[in-house]
C-alpha positions as CSV (number, residue, x, y, z in Angstrom):
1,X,49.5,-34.1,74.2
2,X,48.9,-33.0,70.3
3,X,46.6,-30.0,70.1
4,X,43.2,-30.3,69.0
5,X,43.0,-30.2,65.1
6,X,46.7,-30.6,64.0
7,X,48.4,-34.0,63.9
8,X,51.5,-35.2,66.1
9,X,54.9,-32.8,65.8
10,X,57.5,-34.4,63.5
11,X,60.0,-33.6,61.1
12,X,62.0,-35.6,58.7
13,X,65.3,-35.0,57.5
14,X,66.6,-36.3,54.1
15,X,70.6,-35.3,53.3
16,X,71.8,-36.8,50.1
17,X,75.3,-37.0,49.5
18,X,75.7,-33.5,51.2
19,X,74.2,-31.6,48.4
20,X,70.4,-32.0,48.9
21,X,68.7,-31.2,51.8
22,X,64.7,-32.0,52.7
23,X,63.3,-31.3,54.9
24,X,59.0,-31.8,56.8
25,X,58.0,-29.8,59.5
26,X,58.9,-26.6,58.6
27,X,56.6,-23.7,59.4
28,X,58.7,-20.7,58.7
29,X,62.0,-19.7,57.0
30,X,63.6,-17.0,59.4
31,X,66.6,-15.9,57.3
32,X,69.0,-17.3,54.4
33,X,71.7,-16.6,52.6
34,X,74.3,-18.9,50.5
35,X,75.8,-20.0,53.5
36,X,73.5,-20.4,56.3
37,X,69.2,-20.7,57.0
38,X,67.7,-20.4,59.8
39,X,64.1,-22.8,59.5
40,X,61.7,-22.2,62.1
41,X,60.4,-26.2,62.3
42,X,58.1,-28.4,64.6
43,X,60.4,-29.1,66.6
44,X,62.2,-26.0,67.5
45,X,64.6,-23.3,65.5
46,X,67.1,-25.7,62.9
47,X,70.0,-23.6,61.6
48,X,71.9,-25.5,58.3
49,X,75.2,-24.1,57.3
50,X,76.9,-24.6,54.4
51,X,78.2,-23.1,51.0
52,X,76.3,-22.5,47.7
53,X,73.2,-23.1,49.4
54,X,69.7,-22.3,47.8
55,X,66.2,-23.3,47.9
56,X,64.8,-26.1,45.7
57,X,61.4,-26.5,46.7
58,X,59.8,-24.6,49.2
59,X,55.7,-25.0,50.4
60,X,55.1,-23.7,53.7
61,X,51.6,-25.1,53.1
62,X,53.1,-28.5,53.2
63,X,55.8,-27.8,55.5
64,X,58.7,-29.1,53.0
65,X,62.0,-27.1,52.0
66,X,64.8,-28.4,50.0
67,X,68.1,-26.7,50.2
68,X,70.7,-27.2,47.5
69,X,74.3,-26.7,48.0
70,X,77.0,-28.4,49.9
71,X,75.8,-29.0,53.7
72,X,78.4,-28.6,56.5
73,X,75.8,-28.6,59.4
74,X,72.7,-29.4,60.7
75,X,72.0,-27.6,64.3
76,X,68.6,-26.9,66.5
77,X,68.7,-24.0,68.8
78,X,67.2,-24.6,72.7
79,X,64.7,-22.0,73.7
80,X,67.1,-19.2,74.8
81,X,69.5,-19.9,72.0
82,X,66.8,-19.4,69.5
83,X,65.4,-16.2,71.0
84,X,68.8,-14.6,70.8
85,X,69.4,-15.6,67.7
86,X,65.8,-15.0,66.1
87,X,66.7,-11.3,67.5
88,X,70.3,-11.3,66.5
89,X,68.9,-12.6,62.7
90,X,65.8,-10.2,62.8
91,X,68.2,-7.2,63.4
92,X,70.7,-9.2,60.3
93,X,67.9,-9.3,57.8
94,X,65.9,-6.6,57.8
């Protein structure tokens, strides 16, 4: 059931000849660097791996990101693996 107020969860993913990725549903970028993000989305913790990549657009208000760059791989964490990693990231980045 959809909480009160807020619409359905979704997300949509858009990958375009490997070099542009966009993405909806996306409430938080974690971490990047030029070869992997880690999105916080609707749908659970995405990682995207890859080389060269940057951000294009980015409105958290909107929920859309576009990553540049040439995409190797597109992966969402389950609950535990996206705790560790979330810590293992948080400890990275700061």
């Amino acid at each position: 059931m959809a909480e009160q107020g807020k619409g359905p969860k979704g997300q949509e993913i858009k990958l375009i000849n490997r070099k542009l990725l966009e993405l909806t549903g996306v409430t938080n970028v974690e971490s990047f660097d030029s070869e992997e993000f880690l999105l916080d989305t609707e749908l659970g913790f995405l990682t995207v791996t890859g080389q060269n990549l940057h951000i294009k657009h980015l409105s958290l208000d909107q929920g859309l990101v576009a990553i540049e760059g040439v995409v190797h791989s597109l992966a969402y964490l389950d609950g535990a693996a996206a705790n560790k990693s979330k810590g293992l990231f948080g400890k990275l980045f700061k």
